[in-house]
MARSERO-237569 format. One line per 5 residues: their letters; for each residue x, y, z of N, C-alpha, C. Coordinates in pm, whole numbers, plus 50000, padded with zeros to 5 digits. Last residue first. Layout:
N
A	X,Y,Z,X,Y,Z,X,Y,Z; ...
***
This chain:
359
XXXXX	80853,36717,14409,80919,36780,14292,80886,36804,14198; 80580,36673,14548,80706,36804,14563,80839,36806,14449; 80470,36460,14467,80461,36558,14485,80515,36705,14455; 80740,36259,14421,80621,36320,14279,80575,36428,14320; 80735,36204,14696,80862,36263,14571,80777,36318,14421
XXXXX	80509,36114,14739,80534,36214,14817,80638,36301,14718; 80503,35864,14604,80435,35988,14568,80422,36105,14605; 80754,35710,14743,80733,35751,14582,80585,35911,14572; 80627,35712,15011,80765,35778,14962,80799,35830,14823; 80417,35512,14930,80412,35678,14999,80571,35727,14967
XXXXX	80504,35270,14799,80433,35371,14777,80423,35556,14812; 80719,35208,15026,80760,35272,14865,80669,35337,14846; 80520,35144,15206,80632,35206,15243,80715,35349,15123; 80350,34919,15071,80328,35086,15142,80395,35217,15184; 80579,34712,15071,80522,34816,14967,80470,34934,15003
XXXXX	80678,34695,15328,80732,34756,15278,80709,34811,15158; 80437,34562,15477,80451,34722,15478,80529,34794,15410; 80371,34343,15285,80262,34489,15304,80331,34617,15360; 80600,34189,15353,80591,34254,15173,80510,34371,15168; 80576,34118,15596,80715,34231,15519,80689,34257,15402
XXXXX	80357,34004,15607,80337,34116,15678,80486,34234,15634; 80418,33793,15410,80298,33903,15377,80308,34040,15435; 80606,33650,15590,80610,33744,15477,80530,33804,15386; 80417,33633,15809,80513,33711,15851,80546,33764,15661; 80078,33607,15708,80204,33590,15726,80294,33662,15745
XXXXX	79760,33649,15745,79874,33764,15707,80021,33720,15772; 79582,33514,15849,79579,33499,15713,79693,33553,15673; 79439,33712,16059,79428,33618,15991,79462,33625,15843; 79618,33948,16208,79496,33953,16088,79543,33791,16051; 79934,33951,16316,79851,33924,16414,79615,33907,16301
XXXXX	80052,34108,16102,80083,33943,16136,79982,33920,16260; 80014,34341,16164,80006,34267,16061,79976,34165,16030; 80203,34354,16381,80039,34376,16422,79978,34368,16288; 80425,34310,16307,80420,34246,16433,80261,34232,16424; 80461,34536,16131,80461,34402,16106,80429,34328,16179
XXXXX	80280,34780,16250,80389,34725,16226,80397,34603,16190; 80059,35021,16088,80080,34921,16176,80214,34871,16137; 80013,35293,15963,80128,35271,16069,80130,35147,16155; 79867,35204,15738,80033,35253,15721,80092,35257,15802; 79612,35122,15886,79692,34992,15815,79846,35030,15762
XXXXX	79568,35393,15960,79565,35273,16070,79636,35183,16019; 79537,35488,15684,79624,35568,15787,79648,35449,15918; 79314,35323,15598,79441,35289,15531,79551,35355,15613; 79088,35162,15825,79145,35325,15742,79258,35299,15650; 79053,34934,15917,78940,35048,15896,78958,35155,15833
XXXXX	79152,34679,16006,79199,34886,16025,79120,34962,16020; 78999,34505,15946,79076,34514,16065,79128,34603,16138; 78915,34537,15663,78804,34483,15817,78892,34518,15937; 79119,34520,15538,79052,34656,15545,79000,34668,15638; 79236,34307,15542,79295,34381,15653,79242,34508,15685
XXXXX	79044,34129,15450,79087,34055,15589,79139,34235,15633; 79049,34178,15156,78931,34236,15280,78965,34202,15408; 79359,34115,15130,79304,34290,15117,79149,34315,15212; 79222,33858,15149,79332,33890,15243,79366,34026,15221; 79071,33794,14902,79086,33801,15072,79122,33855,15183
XXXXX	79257,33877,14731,79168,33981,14747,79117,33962,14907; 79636,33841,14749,79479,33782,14692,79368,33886,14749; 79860,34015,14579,79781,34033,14733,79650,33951,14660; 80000,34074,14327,79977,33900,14410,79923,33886,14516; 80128,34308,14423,80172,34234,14342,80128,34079,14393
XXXXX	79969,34581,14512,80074,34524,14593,80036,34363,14544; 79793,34811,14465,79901,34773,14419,80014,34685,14446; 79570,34712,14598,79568,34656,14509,79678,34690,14428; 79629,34880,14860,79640,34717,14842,79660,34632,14729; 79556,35096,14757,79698,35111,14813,79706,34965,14779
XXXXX	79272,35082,14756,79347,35107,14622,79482,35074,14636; 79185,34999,14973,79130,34918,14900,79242,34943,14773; 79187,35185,15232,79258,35140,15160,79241,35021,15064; 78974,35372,15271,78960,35219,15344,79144,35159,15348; 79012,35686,15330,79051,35611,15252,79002,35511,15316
XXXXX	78879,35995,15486,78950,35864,15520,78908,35726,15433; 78844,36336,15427,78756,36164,15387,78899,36112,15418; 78715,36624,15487,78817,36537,15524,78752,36387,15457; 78491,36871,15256,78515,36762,15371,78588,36647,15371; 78453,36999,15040,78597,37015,15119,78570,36938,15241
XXXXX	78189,36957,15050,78277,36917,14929,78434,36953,14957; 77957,36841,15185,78033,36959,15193,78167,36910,15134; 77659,36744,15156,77800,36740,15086,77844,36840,15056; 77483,36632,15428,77498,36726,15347,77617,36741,15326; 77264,36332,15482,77381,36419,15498,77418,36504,15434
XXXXX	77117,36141,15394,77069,36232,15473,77170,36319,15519; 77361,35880,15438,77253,35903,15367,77208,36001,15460; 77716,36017,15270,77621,35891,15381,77438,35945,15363; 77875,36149,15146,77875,36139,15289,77774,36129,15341; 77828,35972,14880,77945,35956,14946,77961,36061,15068
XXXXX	77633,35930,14796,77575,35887,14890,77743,35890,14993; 77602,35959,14460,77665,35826,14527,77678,35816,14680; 77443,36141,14478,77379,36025,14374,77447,35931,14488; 77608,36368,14607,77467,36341,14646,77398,36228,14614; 77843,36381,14420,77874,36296,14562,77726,36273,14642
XXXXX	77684,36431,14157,77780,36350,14207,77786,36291,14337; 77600,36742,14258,77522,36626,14202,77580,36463,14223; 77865,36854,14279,77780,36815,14413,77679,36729,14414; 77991,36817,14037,78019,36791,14142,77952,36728,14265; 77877,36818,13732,77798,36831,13868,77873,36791,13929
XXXXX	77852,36644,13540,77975,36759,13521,77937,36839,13655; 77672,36474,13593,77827,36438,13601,77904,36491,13573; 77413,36660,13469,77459,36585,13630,77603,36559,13648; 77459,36604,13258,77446,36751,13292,77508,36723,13437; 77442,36363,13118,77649,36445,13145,77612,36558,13191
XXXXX	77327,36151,13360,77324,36234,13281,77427,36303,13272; 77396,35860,13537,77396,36023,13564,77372,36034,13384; 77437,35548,13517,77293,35599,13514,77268,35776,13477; 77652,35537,13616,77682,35510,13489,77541,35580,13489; 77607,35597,13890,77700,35642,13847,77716,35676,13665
XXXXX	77433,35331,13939,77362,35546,13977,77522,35596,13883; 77633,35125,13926,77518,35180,13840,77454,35291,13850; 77788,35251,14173,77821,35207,14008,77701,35206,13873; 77582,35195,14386,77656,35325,14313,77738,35280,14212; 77515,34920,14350,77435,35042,14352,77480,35196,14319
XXXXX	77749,34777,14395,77689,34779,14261,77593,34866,14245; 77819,34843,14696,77879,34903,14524,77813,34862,14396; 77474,34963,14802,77641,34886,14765,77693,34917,14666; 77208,35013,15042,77308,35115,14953,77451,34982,14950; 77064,34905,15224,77028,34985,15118,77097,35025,15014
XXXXX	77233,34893,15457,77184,34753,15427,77077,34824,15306; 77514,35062,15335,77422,35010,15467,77377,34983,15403; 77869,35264,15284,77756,35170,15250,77666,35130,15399; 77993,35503,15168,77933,35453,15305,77824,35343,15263; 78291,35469,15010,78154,35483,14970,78110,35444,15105
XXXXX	78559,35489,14980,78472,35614,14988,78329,35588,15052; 78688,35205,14827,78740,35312,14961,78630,35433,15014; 78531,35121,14635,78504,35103,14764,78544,35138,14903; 78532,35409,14485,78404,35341,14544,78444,35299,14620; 78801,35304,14415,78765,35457,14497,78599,35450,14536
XXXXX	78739,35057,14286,78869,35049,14414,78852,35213,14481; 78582,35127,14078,78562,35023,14115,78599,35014,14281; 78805,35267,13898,78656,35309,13963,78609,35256,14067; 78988,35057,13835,79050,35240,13944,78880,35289,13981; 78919,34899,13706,78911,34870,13839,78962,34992,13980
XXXXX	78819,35015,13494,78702,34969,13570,78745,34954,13686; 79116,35101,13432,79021,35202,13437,78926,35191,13519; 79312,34892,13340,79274,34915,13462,79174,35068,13493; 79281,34977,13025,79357,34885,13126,79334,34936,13220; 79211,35106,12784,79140,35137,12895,79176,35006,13007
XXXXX	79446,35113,12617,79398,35225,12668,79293,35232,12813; 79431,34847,12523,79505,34914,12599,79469,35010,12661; 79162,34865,12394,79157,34743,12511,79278,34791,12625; 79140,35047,12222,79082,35017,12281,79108,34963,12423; 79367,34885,12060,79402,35074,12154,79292,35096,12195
XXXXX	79220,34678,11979,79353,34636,12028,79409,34764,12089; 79025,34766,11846,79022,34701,11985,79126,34683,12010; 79177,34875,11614,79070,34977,11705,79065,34916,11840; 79231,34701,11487,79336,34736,11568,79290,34827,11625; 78951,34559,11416,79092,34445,11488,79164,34555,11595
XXXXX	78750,34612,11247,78782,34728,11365,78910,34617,11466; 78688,34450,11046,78771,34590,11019,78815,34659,11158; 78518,34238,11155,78670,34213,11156,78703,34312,11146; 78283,34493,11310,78327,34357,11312,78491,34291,11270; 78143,34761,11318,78265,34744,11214,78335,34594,11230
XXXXX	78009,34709,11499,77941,34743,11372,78041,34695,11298; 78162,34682,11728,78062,34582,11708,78012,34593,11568; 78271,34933,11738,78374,34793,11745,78241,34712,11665; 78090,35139,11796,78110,35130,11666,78212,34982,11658; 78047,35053,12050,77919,35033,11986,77972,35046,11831
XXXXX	78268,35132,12186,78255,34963,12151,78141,34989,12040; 78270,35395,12160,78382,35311,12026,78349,35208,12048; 78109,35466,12294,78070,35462,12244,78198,35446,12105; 78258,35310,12575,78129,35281,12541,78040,35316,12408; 78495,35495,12573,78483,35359,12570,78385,35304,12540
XXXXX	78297,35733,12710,78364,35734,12553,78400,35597,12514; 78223,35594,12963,78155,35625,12817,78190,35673,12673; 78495,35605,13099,78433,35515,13054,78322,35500,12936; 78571,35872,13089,78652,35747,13001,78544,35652,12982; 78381,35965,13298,78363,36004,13120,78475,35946,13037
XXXXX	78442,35790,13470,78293,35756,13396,78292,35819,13264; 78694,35914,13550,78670,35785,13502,78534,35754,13427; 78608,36194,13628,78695,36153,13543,78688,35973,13481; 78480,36121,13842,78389,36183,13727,78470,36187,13593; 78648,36015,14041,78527,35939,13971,78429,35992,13892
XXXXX	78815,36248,14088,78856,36147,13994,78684,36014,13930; 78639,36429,14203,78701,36447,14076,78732,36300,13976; 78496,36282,14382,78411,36293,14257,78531,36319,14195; 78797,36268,14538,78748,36186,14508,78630,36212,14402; 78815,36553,14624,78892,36503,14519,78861,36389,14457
XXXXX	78597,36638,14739,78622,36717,14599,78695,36622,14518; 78631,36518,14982,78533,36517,14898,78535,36501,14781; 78994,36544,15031,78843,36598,15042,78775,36524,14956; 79256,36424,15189,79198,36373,15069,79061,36464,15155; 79464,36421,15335,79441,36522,15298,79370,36508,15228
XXXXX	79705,36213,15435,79591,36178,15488,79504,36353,15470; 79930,36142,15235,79944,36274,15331,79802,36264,15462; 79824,35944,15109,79933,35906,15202,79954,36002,15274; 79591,36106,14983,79550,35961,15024,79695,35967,15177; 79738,36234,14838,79702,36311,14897,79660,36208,15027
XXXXX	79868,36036,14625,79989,36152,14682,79884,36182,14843; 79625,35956,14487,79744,35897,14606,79840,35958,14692; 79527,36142,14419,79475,36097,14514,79550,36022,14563; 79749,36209,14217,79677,36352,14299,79645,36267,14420; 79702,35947,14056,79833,36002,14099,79820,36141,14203
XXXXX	79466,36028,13949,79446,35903,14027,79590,35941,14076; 79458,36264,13813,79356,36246,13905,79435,36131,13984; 79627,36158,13599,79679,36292,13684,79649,36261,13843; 79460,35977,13474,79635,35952,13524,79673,36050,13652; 79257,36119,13398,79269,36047,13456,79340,35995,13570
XXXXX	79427,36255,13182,79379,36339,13249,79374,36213,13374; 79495,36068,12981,79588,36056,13045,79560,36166,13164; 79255,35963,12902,79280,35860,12983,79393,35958,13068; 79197,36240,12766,79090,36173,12886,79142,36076,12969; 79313,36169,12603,79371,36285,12642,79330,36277,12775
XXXXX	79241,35886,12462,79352,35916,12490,79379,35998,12599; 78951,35967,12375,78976,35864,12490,79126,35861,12563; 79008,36192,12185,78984,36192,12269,78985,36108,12392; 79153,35946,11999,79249,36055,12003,79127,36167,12167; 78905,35771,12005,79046,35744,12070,79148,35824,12058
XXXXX	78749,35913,11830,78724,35906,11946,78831,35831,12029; 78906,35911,11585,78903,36030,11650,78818,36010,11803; 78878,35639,11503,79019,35718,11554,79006,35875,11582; 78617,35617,11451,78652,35545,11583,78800,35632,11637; 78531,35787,11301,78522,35844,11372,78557,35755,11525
XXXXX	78675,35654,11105,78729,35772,11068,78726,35829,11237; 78534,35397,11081,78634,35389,11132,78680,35538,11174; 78255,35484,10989,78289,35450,11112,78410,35451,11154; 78391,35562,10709,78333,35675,10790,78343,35635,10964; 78454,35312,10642,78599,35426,10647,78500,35537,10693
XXXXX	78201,35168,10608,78325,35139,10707,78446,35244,10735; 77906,35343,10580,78010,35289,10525,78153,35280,10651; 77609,35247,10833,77764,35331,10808,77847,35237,10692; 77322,35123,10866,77418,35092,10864,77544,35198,10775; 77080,35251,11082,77132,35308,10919,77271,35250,10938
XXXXX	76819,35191,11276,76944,35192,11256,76970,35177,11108; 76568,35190,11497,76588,35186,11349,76712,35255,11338; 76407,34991,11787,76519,35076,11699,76503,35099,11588; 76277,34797,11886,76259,34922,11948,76310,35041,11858; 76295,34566,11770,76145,34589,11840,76164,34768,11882
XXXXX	76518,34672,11493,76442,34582,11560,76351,34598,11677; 76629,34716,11141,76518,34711,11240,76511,34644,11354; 76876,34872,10964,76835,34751,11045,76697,34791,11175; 76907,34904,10623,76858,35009,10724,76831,34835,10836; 77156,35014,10376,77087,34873,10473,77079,34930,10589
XXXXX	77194,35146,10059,77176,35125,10263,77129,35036,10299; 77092,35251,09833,77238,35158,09837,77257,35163,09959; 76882,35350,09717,76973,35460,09792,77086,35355,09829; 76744,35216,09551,76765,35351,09532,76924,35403,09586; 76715,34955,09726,76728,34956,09570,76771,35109,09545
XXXXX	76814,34877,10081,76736,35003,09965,76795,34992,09833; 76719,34605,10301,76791,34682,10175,76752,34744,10034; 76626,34543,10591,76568,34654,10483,76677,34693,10397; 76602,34349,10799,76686,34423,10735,76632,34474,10626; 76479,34302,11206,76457,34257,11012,76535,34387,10949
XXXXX	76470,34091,11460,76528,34167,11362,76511,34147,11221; 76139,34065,11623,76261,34024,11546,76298,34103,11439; 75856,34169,11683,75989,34163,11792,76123,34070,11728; 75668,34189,11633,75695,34081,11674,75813,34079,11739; 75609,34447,11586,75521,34414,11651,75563,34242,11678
XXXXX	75870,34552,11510,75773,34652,11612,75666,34537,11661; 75954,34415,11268,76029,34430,11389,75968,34484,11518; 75716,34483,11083,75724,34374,11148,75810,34355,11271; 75730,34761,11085,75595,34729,11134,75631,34565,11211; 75970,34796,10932,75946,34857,11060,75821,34780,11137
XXXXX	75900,34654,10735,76032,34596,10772,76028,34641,10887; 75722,34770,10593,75676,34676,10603,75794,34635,10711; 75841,35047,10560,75736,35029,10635,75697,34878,10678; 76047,34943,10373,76071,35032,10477,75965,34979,10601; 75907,34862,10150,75969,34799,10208,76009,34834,10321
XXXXX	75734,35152,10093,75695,35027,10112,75722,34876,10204; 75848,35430,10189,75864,35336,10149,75800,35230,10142; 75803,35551,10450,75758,35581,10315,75740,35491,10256; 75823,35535,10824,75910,35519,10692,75783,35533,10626; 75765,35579,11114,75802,35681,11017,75832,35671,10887
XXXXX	75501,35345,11200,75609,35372,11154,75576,35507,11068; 75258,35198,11461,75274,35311,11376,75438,35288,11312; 75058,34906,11379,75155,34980,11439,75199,35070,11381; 74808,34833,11227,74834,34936,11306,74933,34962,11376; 74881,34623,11084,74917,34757,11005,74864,34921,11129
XXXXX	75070,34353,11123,74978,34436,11194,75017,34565,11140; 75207,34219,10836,75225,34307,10947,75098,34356,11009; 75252,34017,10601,75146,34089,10653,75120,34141,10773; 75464,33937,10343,75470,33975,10494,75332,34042,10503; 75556,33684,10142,75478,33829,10146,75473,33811,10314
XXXXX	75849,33572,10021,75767,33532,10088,75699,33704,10142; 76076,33485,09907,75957,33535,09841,75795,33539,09953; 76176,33215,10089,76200,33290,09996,76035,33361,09938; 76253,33024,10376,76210,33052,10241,76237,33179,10202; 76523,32962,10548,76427,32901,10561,76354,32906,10455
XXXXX	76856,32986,10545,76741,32997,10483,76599,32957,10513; 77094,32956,10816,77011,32865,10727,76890,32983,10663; 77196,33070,11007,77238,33010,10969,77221,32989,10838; 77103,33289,11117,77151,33341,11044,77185,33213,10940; 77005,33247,11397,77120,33252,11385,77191,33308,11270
XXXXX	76745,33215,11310,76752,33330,11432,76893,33371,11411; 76681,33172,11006,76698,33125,11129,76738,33195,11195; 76543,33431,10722,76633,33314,10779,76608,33259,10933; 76348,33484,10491,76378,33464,10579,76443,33347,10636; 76318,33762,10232,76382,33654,10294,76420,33620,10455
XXXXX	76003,33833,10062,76081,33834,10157,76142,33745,10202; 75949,33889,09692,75903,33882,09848,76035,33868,09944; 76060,33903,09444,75980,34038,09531,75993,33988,09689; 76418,33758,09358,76255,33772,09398,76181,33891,09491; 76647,33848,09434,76605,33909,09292,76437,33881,09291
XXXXX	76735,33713,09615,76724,33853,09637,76676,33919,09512; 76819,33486,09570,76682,33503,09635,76672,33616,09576; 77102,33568,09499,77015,33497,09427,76864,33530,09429; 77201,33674,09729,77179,33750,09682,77094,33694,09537; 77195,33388,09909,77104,33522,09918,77074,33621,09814
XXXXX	77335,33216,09778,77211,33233,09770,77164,33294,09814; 77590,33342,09816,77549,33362,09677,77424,33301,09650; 77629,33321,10089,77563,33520,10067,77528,33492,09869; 77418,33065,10234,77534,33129,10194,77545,33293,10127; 77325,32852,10461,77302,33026,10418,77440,33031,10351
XXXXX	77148,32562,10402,77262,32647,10467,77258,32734,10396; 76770,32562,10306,76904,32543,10267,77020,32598,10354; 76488,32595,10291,76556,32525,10387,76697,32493,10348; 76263,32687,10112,76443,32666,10097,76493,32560,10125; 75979,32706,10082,76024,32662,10134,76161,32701,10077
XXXXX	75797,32992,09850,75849,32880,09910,75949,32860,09991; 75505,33241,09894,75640,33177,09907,75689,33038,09881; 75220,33298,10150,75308,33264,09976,75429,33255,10019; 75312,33504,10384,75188,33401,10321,75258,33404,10188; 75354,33562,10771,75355,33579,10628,75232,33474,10540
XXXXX	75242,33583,11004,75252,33714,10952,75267,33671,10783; 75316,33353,11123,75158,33391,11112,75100,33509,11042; 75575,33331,11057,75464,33234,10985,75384,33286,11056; 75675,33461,11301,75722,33505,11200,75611,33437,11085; 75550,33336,11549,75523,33475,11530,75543,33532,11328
XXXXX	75677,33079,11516,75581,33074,11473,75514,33230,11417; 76021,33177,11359,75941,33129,11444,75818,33122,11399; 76254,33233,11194,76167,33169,11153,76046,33109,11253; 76447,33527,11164,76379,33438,11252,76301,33397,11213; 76528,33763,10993,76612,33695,11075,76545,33628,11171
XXXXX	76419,33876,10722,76401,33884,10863,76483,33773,10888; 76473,34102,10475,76525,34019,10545,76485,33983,10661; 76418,34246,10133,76386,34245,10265,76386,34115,10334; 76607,34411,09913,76572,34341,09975,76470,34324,10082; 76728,34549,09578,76710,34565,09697,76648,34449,09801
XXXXX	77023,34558,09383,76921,34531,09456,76835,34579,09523; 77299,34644,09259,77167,34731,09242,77035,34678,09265; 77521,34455,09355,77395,34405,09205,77330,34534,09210; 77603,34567,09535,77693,34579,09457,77589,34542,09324; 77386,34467,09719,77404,34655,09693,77487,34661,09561
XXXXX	77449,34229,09730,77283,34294,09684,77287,34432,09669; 77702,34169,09851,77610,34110,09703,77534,34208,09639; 77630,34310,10078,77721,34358,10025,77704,34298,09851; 77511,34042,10201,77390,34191,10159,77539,34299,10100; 77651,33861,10218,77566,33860,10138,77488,33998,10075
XXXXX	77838,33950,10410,77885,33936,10257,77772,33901,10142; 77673,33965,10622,77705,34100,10563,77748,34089,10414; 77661,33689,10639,77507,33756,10619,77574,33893,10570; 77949,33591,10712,77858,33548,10614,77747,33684,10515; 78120,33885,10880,77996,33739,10886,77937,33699,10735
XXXXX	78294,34047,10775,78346,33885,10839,78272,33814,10886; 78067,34344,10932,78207,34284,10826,78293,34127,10881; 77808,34253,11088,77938,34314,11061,78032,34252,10971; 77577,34180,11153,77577,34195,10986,77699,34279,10973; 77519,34058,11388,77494,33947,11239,77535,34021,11136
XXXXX	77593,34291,11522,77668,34187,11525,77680,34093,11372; 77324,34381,11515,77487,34468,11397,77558,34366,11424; 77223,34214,11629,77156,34246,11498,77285,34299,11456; 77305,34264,11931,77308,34134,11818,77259,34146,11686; 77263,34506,11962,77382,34484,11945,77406,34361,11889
XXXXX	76984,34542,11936,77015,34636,11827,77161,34548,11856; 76934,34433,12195,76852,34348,12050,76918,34424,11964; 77078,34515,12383,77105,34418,12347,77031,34395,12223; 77089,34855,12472,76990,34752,12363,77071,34658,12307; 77273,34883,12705,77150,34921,12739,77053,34859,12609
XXXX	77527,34837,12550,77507,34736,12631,77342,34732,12718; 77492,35026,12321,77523,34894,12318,77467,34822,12446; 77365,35324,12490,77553,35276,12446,77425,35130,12412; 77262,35589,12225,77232,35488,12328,77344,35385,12332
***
C-alpha cells in the first residue's frame, strides 16, 4: 500500500526513523534484551483504557525510555513524541476487537491501536523487532541495510523505466510535430509514466522508514524523477476531453487509482481516462490533435497564463505552429517578443526532432 493512501502508518514510521529521538530510544531496548510497549498519545481515549501506573511527565529522552522500559507496564507518550507522560501503566483494551497476534504484548498493542485509533509500538523481548500498530495496519520494522539493499535495487529499476520513458516522450514529440500522433501513442507514454511513478512511490515509503540513512537514496530519487509529474500532467492536458464531469484531476486520479492488470491494458487505459470522450469507442489508431500544452512548456520562462491564453486561441498546437508572429501578437498578452521567442522555439523544436527522427 503506497504511503500517501495511509497517512496514519506514514506518521508512525516517521516517529521511529533513524535520527528521531524515539528510534534511538527503542534501539536502547533491543540492544538491552528488552522488551516494551509504547503508545504514542496521551488523550482522554488513551486514560480510559488504562489503570495503575505513574505520572512522569518528563521531556523524552531515549535514556529514559529505555529506563522505563524495564517496568511491566506500558509507556506512554504525547502525540508528538515529545514528552513522557507515565510509565507502567496497564492497558485495558476492548477485548472484543479481533487481532492475529499471540503474544500478550502483541495482542494488547493490536487491540489498542484498533479500537482507539493511536499508534502503538510493540517491542519483542524474544525476537529483537519492533512491530508498529495503528487503527488499520500492522507493520514489522526492517533492519536498515535490508531496506536500503532493496531501495538500490528499486532505483536500478526506476532508472531503466525512467530512461524507457525518455524514449516515449521523445516518439511523441517527433510525432506531435509531424501531426501523426494515435491514441496508442499517447496511453503508451501515460502508462509509461504511472509505472515510474509508482515505483517512486514505493522507494518513498521505504525513504520515510529509513529517515536520516536514506539522504542519498532521496537525492537519485529526487533526480531521477525530475519532471516526470509534469510530463504526465502536460499529455493529460493536451489529450484529455474534458466537460463539466470529467478534469484533470479526475483523470489523474482514475489513473493512479488503475490496477497493474488494468494499466498494462491499453484499451483499459484510454476507456478510464475518457481519452476519446465520453460514450465513445477507443479505437486505438485513432488521429489525436495535441492542445499544445507540452511544446509550450518547453519554452524557457513562458508564464503559464499566457501558455493558457494561446491554447484557448488555437486550439491545436498544428494551428499555434503555423501562426505567424503577426497573429501571435494579436492573443492577449503575447508581445512582439514573446511572439519571436514562441515561434522561433517551436521552430527548433520541430526541426530538432524531426533530425532525431530520421537519423
Amino acid at each position: 500500500m503506497a504511503l500517501r493512501r495511509n497517512p496514519e502508518l506514514q506518521a508512525a514510521l516517521a516517529a521511529v526513523a533513524p535520527g528521531q529521538p524515539l528510534r534511538e530510544g527503542l534501539d536502547r531496548i533491543l540492544k538491552a534484551g528488552m522488551g516494551a510497549l509504547i503508545v504514542i498519545g496521551d488523550g482522554p481515549e488513551v486514560l480510559n483504557i488504562s489503570s495503575g501506573g505513574f505520572l512522569v511527565n518528563a521531556a523524552f529522552s531515549p535514556q529514559r525510555l529505555s529506563e522505563l522500559a524495564k517496568t511491566d507496564g506500558a509507556i506512554v507518550l504525547t502525540p508528538d513524541a515529545g514528552y513522557i507522560a507515565r510509565a507502567n501503566v496497564h492497558l485495558v483494551p476492548n477485548p472484543n476487537v479481533p487481532t492475529e497476534e499471540t503474544g500478550t504484548r502483541h495482542r494488547t498493542a493490536e487491540r489498542v491501536a484498533r479500537s482507539i485509533g493511536v499508534p502503538v509500538l510493540s517491542v519483542s523481548e524474544d525476537m529483537a523487532v519492533v512491530t508498529v500498530y495503528t487503527k488499520s495496519t500492522r507493520y514489522q520494522l526492517e533492519p536498515i541495510t535490508a531496506i536500503l539493499n532493496r531501495c538500490n535495487q528499486a532505483l536500478q529499476t526506476l532508472e531503466r523505466y525512467k530512461g524507457r520513458l525518455n524514449e516515449e516522450s521523445t516518439n511523441l514529440t517527433s510525432l506531435e510535430v509531424e501531426d501523426l500522433v494515435t491514441l496508442r501513442d499517447v496511453v503508451a507514454l501515460l502508462q509509461r509514466a504511472e509505472l515510474v511513478a509508482r515505483i517512486s512511490d514505493e522507494i518513498e515509503r521505504h525513504l520515510v522508514e529509513l529517515g536520516t540513512d536514506g539522504r542519498l537514496v532521496r537525492l537519485q530519487l529526487r533526480e531521477l524523477m525530475a519532471g516526470v509529474e509534469d510530463e504526465r500532467r502536460l499529455v493529460v492536458l493536451d489529450y484529455l476531453q474534458t466537460d463539466a464531469s470529467w478534469d484533470l484531476e479526475q483523470a489523474i486520479d482514475t489513473l493512479s487509482d488503475l490496477d497493474m492488470e488494468d494499466l498494462l491494458d491499453p484499451d483499459k487505459v484510454a476507456h478510464a481516462l475518457h481519452l476519446s470522450g465520453h460514450g465513445q469507442e477507443d479505437d486505438m489508431d485513432a488521429h489525436l490533435q495535441p492542445r499544445g500544452y507540452r511544446m509550450l512548456a518547453r519554452i524557457p520562462r513562458l508564464p503559464d497564463d499566457l501558455a493558457d491564453r494561446l491554447v484557448a486561441h488555437y486550439g491545436s498546437l498544428g494551428k499555434l505552429s503555423r501562426a505567424s508572429v503577426e497573429d501571435l501578437c494579436t492573443v492577449d498578452g503575447v508581445t512582439e517578443h514573446w511572439a519571436l521567442t514562441i515561434k522561433d522555439a517551436l521552430g527548433r523544436i520541430a526541426e530538432s526532432s524531426i533530425l532525431d527522427r530520421y537519423n
